[in-house]
Rosetta silent file (secondary structure, phi, psi, omega in degrees, C-alpha in Angstrom):
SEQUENCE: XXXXXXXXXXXXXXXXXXXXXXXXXXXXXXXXXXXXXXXXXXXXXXXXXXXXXXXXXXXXXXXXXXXXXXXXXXXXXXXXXXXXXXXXXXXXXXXXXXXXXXXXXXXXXXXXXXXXXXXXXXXXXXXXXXXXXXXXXXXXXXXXXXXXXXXXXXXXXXXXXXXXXXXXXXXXXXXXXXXXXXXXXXXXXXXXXXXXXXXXXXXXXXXXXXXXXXXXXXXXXXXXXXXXXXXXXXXXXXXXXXXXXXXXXXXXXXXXXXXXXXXXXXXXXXXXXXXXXXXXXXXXXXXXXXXXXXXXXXXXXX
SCORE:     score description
SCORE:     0.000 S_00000001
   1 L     0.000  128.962  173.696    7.155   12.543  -13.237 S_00000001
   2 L   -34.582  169.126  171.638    9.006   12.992   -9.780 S_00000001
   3 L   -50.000  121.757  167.389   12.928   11.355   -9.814 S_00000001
   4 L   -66.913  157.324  174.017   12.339    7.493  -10.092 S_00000001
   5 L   -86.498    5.248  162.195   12.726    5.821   -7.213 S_00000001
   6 L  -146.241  130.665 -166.904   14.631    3.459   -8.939 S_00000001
   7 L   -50.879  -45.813 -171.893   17.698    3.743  -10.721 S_00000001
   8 L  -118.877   36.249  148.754   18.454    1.391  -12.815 S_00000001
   9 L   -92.880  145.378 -173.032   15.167    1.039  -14.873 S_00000001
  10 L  -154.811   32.902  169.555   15.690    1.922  -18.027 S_00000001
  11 L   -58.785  160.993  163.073   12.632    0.037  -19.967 S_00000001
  12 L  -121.878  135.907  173.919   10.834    2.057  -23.141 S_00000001
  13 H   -47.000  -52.996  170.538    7.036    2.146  -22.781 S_00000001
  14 H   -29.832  -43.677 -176.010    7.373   -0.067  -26.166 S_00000001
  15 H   -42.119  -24.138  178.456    8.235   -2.850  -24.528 S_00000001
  16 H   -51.337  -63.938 -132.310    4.675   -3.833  -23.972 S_00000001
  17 H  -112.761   36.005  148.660    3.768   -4.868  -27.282 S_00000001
  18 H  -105.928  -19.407 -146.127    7.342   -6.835  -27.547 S_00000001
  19 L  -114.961  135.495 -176.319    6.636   -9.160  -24.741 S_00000001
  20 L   -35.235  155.184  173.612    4.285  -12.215  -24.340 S_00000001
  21 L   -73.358  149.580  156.259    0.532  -11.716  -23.104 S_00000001
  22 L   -57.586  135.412 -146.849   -0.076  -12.746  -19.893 S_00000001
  23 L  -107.729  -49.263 -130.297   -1.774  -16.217  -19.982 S_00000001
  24 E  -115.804  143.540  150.928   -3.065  -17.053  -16.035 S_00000001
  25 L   -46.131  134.296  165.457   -5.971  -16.036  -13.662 S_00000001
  26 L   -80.462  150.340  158.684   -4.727  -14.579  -10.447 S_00000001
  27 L   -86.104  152.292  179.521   -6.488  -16.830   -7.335 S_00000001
  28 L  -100.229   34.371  168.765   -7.366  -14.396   -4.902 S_00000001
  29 L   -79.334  -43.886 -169.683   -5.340  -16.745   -2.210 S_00000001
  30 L   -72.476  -12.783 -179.104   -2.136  -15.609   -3.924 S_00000001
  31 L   -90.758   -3.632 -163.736   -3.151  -12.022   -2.874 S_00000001
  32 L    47.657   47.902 -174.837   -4.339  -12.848    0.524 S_00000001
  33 L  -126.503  130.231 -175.571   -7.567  -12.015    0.093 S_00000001
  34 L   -66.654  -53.925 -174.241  -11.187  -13.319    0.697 S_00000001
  35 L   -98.455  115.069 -176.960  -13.500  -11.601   -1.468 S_00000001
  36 L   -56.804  -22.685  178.357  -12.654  -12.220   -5.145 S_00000001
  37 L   -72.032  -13.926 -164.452  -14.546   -8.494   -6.451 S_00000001
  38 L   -99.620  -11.884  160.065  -10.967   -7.117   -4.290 S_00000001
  39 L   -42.798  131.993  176.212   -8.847   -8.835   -6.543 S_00000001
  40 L  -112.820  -18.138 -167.655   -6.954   -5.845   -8.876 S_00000001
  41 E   -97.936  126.360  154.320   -4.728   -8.323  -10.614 S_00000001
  42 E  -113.015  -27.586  159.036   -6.000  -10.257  -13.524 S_00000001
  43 E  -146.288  154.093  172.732   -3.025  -12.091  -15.438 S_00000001
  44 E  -155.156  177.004 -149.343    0.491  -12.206  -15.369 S_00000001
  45 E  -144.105  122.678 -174.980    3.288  -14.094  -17.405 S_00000001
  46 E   -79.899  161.683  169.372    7.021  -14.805  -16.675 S_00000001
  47 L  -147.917   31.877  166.986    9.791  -13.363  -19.051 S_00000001
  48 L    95.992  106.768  175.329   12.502  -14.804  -17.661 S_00000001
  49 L   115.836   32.655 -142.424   15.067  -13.745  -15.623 S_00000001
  50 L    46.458    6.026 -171.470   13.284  -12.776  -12.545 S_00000001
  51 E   -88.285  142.406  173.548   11.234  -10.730  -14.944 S_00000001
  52 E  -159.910  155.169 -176.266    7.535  -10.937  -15.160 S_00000001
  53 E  -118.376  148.398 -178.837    4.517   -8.999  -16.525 S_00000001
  54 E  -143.450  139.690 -167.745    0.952   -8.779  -14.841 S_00000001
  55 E  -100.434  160.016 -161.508   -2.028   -6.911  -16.122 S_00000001
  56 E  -151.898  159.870 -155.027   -4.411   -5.164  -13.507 S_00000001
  57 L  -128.968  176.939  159.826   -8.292   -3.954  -13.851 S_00000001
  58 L   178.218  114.433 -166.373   -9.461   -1.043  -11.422 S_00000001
  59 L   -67.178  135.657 -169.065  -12.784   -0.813  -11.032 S_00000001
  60 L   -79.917   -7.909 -179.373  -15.124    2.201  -11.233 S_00000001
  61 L  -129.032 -146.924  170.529  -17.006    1.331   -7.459 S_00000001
  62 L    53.898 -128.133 -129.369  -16.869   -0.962   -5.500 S_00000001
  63 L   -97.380   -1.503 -177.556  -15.146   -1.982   -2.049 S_00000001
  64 L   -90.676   -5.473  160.999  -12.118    0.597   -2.574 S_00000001
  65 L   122.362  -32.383 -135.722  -14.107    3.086   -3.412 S_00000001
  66 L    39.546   49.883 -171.683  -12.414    4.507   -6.345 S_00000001
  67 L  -114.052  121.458 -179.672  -10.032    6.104   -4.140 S_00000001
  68 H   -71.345  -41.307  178.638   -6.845    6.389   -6.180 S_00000001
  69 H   -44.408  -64.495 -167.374   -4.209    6.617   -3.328 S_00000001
  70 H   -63.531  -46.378  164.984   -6.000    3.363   -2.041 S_00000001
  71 H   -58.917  -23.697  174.089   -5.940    1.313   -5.530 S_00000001
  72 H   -88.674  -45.191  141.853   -2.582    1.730   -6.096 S_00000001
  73 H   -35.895  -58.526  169.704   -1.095    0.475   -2.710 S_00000001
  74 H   -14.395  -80.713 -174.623   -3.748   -2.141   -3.397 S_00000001
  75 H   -30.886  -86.521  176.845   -2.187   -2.686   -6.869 S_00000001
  76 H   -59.165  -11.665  166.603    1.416   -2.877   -5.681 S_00000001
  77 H   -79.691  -43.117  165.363    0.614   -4.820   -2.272 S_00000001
  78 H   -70.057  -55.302  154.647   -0.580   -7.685   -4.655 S_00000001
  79 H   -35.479  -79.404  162.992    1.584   -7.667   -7.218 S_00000001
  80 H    12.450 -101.604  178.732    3.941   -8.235   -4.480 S_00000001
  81 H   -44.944  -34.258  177.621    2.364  -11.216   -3.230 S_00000001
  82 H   -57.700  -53.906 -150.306    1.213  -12.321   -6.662 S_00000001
  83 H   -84.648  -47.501 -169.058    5.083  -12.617   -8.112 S_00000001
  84 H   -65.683  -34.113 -176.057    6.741  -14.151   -4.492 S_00000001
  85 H   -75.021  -66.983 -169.581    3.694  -16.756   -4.051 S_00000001
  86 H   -88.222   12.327 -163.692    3.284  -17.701   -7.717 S_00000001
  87 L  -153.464  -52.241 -169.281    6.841  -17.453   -9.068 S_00000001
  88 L  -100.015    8.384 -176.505    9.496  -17.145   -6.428 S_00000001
  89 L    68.358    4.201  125.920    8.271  -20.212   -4.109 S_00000001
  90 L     4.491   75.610  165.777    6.478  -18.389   -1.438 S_00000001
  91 L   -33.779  126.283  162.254    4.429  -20.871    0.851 S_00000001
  92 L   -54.699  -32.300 -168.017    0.505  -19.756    0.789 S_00000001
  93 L   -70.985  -17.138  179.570    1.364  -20.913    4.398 S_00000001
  94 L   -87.547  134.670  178.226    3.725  -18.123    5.319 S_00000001
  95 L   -40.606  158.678  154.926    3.120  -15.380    7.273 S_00000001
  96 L  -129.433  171.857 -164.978    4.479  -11.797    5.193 S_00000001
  97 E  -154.471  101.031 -143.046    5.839   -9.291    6.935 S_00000001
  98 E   -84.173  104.699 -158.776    5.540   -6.043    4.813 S_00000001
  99 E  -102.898  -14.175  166.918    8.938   -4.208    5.416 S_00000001
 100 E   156.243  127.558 -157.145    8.694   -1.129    3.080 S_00000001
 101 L   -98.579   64.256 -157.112    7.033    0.391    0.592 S_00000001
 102 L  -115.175  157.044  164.823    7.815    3.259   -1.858 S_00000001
 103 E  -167.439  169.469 -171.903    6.691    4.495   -4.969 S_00000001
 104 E  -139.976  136.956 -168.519    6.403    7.380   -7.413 S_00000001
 105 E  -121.870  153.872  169.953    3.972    8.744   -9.119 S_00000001
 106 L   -61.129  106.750  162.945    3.077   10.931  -12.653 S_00000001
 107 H    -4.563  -75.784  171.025    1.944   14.481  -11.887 S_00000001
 108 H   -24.569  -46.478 -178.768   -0.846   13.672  -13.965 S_00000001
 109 H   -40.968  -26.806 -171.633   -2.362   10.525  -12.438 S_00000001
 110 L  -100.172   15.590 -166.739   -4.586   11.702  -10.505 S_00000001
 111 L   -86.844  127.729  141.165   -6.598   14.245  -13.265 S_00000001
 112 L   -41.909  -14.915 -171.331   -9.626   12.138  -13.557 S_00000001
 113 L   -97.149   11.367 -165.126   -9.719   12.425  -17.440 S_00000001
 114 L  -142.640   -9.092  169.895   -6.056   10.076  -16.942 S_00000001
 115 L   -34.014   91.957 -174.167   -8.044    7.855  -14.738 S_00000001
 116 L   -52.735  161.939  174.896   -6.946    3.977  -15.867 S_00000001
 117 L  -134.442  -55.221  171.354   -9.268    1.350  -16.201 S_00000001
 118 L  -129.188  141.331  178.667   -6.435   -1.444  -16.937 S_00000001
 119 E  -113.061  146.137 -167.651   -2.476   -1.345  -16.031 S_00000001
 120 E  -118.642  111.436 -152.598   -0.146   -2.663  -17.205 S_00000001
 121 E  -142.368  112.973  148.970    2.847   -3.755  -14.881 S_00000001
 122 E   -93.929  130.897 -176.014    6.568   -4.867  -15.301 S_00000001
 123 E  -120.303  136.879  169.940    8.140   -6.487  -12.573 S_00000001
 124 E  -105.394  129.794 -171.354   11.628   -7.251  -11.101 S_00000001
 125 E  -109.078  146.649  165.360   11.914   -9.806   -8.173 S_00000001
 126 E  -130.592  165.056  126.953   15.172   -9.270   -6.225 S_00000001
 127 E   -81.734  115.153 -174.431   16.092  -11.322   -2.655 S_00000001
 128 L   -84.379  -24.154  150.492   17.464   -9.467   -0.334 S_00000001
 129 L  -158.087 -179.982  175.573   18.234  -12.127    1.611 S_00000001
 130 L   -29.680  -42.001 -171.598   17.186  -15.877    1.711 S_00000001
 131 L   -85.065  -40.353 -173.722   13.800  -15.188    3.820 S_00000001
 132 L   -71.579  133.838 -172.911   13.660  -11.303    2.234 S_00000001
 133 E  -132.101  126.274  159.484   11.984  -10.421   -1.350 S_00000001
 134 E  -116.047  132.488  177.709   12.119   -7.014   -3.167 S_00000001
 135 E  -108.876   98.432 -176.811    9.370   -6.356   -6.063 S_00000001
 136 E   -79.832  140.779 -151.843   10.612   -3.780   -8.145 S_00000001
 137 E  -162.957  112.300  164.201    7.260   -2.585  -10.301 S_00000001
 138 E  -101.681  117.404 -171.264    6.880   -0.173  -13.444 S_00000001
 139 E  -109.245  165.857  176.859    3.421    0.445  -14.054 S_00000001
 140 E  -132.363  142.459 -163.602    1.916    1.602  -17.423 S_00000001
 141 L  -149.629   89.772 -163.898   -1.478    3.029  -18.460 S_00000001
 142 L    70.355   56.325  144.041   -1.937    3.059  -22.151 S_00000001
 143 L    92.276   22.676 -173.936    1.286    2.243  -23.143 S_00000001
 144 L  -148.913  116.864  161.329    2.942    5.627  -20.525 S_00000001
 145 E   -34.267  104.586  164.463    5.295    5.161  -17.157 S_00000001
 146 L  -121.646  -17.051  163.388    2.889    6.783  -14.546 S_00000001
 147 E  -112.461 -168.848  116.026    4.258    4.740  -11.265 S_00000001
 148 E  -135.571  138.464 -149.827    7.365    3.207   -9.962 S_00000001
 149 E  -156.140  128.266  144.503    7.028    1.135   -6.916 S_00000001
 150 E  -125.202  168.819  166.976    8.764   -1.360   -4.980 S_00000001
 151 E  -152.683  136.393  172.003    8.155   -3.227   -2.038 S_00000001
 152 E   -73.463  136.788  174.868   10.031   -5.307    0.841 S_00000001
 153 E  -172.554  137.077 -179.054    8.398   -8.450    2.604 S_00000001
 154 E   -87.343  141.718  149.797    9.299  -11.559    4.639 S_00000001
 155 L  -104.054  166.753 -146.662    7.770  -14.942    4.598 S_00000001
 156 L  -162.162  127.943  177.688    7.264  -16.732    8.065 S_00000001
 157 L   -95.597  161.508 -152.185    6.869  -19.904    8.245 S_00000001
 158 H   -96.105  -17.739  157.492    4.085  -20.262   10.702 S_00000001
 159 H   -64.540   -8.444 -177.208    5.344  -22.032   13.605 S_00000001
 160 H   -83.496  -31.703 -168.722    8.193  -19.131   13.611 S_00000001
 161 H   -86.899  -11.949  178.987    5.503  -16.449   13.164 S_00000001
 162 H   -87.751  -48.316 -178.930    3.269  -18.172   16.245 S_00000001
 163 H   -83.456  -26.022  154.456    6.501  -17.925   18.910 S_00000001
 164 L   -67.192  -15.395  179.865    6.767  -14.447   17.316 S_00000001
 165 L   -92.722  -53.485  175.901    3.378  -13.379   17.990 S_00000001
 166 H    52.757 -126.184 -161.816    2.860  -15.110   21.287 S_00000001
 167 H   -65.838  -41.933 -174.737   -0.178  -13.646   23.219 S_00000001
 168 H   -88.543   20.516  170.668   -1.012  -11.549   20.401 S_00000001
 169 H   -61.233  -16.051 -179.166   -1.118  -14.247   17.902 S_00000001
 170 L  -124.740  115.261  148.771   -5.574  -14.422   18.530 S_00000001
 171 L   -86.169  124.604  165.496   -7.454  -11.148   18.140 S_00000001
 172 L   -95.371  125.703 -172.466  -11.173  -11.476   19.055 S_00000001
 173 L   -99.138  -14.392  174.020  -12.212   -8.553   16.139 S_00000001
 174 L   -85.538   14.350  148.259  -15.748   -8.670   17.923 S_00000001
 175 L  -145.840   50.673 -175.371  -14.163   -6.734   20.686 S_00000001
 176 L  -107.481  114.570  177.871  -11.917   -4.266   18.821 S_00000001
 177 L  -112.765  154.521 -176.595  -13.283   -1.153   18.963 S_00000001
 178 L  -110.531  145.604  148.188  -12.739    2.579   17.121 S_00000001
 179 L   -63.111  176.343 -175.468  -12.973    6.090   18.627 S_00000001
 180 L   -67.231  141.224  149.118  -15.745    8.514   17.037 S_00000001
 181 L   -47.683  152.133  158.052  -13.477    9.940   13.468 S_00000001
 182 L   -60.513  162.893 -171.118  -12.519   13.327   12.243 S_00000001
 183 L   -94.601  165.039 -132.856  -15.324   14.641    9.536 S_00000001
 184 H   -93.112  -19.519  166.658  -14.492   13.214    6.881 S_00000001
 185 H   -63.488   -6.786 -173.976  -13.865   15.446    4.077 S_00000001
 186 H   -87.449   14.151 -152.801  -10.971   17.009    6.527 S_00000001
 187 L  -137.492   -7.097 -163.479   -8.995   13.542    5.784 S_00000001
 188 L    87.267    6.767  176.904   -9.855   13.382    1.791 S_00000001
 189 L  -132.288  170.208  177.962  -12.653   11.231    2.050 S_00000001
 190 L   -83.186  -48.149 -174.724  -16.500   11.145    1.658 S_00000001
 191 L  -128.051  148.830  171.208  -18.316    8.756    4.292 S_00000001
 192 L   -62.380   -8.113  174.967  -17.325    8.318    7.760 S_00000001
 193 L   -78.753  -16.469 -160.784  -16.744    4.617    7.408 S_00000001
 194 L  -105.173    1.928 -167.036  -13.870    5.146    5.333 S_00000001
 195 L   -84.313  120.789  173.880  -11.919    7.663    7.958 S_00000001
 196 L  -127.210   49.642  149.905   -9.110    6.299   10.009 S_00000001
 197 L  -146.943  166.645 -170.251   -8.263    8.808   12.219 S_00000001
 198 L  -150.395  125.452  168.984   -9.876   10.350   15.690 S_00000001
 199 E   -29.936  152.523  157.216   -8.843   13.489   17.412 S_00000001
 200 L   -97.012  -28.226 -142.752   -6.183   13.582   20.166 S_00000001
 201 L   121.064  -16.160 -161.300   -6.608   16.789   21.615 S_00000001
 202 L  -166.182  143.511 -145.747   -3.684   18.192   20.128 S_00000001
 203 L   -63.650  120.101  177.738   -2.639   19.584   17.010 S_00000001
 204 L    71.056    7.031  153.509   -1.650   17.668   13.867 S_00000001
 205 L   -68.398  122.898  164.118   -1.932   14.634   16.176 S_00000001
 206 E  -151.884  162.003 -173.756   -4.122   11.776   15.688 S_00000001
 207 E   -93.357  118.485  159.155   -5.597    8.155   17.294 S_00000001
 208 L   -39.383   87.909 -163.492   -5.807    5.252   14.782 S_00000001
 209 L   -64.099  131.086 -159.425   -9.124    4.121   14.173 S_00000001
 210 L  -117.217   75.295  172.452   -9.314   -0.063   13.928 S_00000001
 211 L  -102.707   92.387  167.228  -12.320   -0.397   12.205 S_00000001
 212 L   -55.726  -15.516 -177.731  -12.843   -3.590   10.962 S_00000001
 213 L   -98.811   30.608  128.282  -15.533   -3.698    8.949 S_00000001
 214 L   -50.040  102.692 -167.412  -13.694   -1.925    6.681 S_00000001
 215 L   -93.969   -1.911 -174.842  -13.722   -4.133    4.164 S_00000001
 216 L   -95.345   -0.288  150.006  -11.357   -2.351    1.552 S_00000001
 217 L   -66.540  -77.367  179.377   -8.745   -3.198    4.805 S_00000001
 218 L  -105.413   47.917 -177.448   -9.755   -5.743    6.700 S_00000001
 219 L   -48.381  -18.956  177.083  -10.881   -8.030    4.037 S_00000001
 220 L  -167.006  160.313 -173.562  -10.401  -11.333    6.583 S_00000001
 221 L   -51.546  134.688  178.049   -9.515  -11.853   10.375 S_00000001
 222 L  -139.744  179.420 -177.082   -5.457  -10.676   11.148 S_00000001
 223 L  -133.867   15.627  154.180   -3.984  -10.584   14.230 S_00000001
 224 L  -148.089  162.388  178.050   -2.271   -7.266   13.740 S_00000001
 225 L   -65.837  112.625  171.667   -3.091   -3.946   11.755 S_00000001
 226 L   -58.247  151.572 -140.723   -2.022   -4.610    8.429 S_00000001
 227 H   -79.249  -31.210 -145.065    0.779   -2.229    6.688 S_00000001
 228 H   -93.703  -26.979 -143.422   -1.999   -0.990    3.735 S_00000001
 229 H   -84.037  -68.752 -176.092   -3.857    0.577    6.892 S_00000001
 230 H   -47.566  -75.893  169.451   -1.060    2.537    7.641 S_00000001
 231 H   -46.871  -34.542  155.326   -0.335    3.928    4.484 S_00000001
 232 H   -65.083  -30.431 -177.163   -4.155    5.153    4.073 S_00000001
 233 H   -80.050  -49.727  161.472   -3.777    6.433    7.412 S_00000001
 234 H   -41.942  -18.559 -176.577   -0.502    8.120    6.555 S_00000001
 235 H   -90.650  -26.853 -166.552   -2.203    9.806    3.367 S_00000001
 236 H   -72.319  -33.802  176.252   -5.546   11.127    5.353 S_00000001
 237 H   -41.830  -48.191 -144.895   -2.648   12.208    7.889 S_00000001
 238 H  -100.353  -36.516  178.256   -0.832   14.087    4.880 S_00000001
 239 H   -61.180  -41.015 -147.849   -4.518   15.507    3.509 S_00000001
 240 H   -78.954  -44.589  158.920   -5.140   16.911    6.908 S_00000001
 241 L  -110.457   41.647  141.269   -2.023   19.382    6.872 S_00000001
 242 L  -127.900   -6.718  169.459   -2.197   19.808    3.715 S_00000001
 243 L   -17.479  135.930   11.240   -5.761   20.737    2.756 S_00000001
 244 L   -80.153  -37.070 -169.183   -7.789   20.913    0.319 S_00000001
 245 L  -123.402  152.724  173.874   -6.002   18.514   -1.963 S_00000001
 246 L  -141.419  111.813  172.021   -3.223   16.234   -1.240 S_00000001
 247 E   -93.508   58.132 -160.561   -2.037   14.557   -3.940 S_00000001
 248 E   -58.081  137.850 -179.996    1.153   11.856   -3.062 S_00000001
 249 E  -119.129  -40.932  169.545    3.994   11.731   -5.930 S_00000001
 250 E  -117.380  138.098  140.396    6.281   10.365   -3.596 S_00000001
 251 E  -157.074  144.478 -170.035    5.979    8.051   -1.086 S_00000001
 252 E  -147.766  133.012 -166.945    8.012    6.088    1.030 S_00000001
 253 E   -91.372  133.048  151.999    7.162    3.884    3.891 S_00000001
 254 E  -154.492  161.557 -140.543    8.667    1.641    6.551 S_00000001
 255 L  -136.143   91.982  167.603    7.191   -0.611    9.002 S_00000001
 256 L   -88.388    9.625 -176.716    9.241   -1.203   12.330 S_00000001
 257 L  -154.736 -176.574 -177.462    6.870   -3.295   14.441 S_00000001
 258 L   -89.854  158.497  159.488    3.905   -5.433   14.430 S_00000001
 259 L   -89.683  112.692  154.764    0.756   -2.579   14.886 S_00000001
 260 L  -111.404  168.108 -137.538   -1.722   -4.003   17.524 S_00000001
 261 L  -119.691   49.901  168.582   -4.875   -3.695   17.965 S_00000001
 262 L  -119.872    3.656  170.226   -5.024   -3.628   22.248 S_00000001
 263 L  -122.050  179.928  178.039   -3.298   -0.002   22.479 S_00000001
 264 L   -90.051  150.966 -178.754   -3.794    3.487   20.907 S_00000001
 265 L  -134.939  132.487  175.670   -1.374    3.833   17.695 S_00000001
 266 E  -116.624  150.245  175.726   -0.694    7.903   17.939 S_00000001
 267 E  -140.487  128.935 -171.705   -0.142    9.554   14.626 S_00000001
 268 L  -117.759  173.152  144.170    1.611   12.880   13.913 S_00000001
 269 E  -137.723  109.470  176.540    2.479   14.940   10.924 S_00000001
 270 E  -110.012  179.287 -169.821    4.156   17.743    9.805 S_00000001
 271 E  -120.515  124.783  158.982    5.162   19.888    6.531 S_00000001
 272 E  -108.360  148.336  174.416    8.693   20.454    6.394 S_00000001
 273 L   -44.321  125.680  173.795   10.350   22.702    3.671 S_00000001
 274 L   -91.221  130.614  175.866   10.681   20.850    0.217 S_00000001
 275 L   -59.857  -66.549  175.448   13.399   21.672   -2.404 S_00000001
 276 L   -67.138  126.081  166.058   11.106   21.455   -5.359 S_00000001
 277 L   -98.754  151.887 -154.423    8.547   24.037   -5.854 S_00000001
 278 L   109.884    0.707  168.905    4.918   22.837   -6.137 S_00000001
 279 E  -132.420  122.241  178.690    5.418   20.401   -3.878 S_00000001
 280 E   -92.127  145.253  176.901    4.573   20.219    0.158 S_00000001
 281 E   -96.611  108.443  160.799    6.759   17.575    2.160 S_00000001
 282 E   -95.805  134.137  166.740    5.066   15.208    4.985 S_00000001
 283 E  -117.260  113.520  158.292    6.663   13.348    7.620 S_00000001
 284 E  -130.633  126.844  172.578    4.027   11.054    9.404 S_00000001
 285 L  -103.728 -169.938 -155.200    5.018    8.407   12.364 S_00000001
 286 L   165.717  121.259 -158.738    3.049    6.345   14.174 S_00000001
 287 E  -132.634  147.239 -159.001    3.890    5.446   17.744 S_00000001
 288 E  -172.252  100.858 -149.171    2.538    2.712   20.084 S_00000001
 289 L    20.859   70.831  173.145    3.737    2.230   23.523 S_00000001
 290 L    81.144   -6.653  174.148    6.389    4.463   23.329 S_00000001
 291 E  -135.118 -167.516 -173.443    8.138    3.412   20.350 S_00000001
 292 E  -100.644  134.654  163.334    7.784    3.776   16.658 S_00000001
 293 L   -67.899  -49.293  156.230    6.051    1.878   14.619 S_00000001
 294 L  -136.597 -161.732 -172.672    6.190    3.319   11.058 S_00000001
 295 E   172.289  144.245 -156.039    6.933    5.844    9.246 S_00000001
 296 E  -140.782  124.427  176.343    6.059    7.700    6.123 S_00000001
 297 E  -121.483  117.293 -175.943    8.040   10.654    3.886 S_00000001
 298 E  -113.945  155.490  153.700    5.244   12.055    1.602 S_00000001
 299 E  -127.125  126.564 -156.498    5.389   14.560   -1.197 S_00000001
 300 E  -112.741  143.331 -175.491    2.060   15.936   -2.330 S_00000001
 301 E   -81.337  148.039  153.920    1.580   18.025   -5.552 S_00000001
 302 L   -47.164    0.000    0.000    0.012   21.609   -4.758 S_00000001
């Protein structure tokens, strides 16, 4: 497994079978989500201390796909949401505001014969600052550390997030439109519905495709491109110079603007030299009238 990204875990895989079972249904409200089959989380349990454990299911179809990259942001975008909403006092009413996103992954994970069916995940809530939450997240799959993940996010209370939004606070999604996609196996993926990029014209460049009826995305009406968008678009970015396989081990994200969905969001990438061999390095931005939007530093196994 790559360097954890975080330092001061120091759990044994044992720990599972010291610590209570997780007792409660996740709602799929606490996840921000419509359709209850997109729920990944199924119970979780406090252990005190800011500590808490939550078990997770991952399905062999259905709307993600089996796309591993995509279940595991999934995974750790809920978790999130699960522990600040159902544990840390989190209005359901407040906006989030997803501020960055890293994890690390197990060589392995990705073999299909290591495929999970249920995870197992201990989590550490931190505040970063009164408004600010970081969800520190060890995940386990039969009883063996194969992520570590955290993630940063704001809540907004919603008259603050309505004078922050201002004219772009209403998207009509029936006139949000995509350009025609790249084929789709050049991006890692299988059907053209799931592809979220479209040539520019110009090399290792590409325009963000806003397709809403992506439903492993856009599961309910937003009023900006959500952060998980970005990070699938950052990996098909990272498949695309890196072909045939791209594999992420590392990756770590941050989100400097709102995304919207009345301009082109341009997305580059390149492979820069890597220390470790066996591994290719990506740097993919994402730019939107002139300034940056995100940013992504991936490392993909060979």
């Amino acid at each position: 497994m790559p360097k954890a990204l975080l330092s001061d875990r120091r759990r044994h895989t044992n720990v599972v079978h010291r610590i209570a079972a997780p007792v409660r249904n996740v709602p799929k409200e606490y996840v921000h989500l419509h359709d209850e089959d997109a729920v990944l989380l199924t119970k979780w349990s406090s252990l005190g201390s800011d500590r808490f454990a939550v078990t997770a299911h991952w399905p062999e179809a259905g709307v993600y796909g089996g796309s591993v990259p995509l279940l595991l942001a999934q995974t750790v975008r809920q978790c999130a949401l699960l522990i600040g909403h159902a544990e840390l006092s989190v209005p359901l009413s407040h906006q989030t505001l997803m501020e960055l996103m890293d994890f690390s992954v197990s060589g392995d994970f990705y073999d299909p014969k290591n495929k999970p069916d249920n995870l197992f995940i201990l989590v550490t809530a931190k505040r970063n600052n009164p408004r600010s939450l970081r969800i520190e997240q060890s995940i386990l799959s039969e009883g063996r550390l194969v992520v570590e993940a955290r993630l940063d996010y704001s809540g907004i209370a919603p008259a603050a997030y309505r004078r922050l939004r201002g004219a772009h606070a209403e998207v009509a999604w029936e006139d949000v439109t995509s350009p025609a996609p790249v084929l789709a196996h050049t991006v890692g993926r299988t059907h053209e519905r799931e592809v979220l990029l479209a040539p520019s014209g110009l090399p290792n460049r590409w325009q963000l495709r806003t397709d809403v009826s992506n439903l492993a995305l856009y599961d309910h009406r937003v009023d900006h491109v959500p952060g998980l968008v970005l990070v699938e678009a950052a990996y098909q970015a990272a498949h695309a110079v890196t072909a045939p396989d791209c594999h992420p081990i590392r990756v770590m994200s941050t989100f400097n603007r709102y995304v919207e969905f009345d301009a082109p969001l341009w997305i580059d990438a390149s492979v820069v030299p890597a220390p470790d061999e066996g591994v290719l390095h990506v740097e993919i931005t994402g730019v939107q009238n002139g300034g940056r939007a995100f940013s992504v530093s991936m490392d993909c196994a060979r």
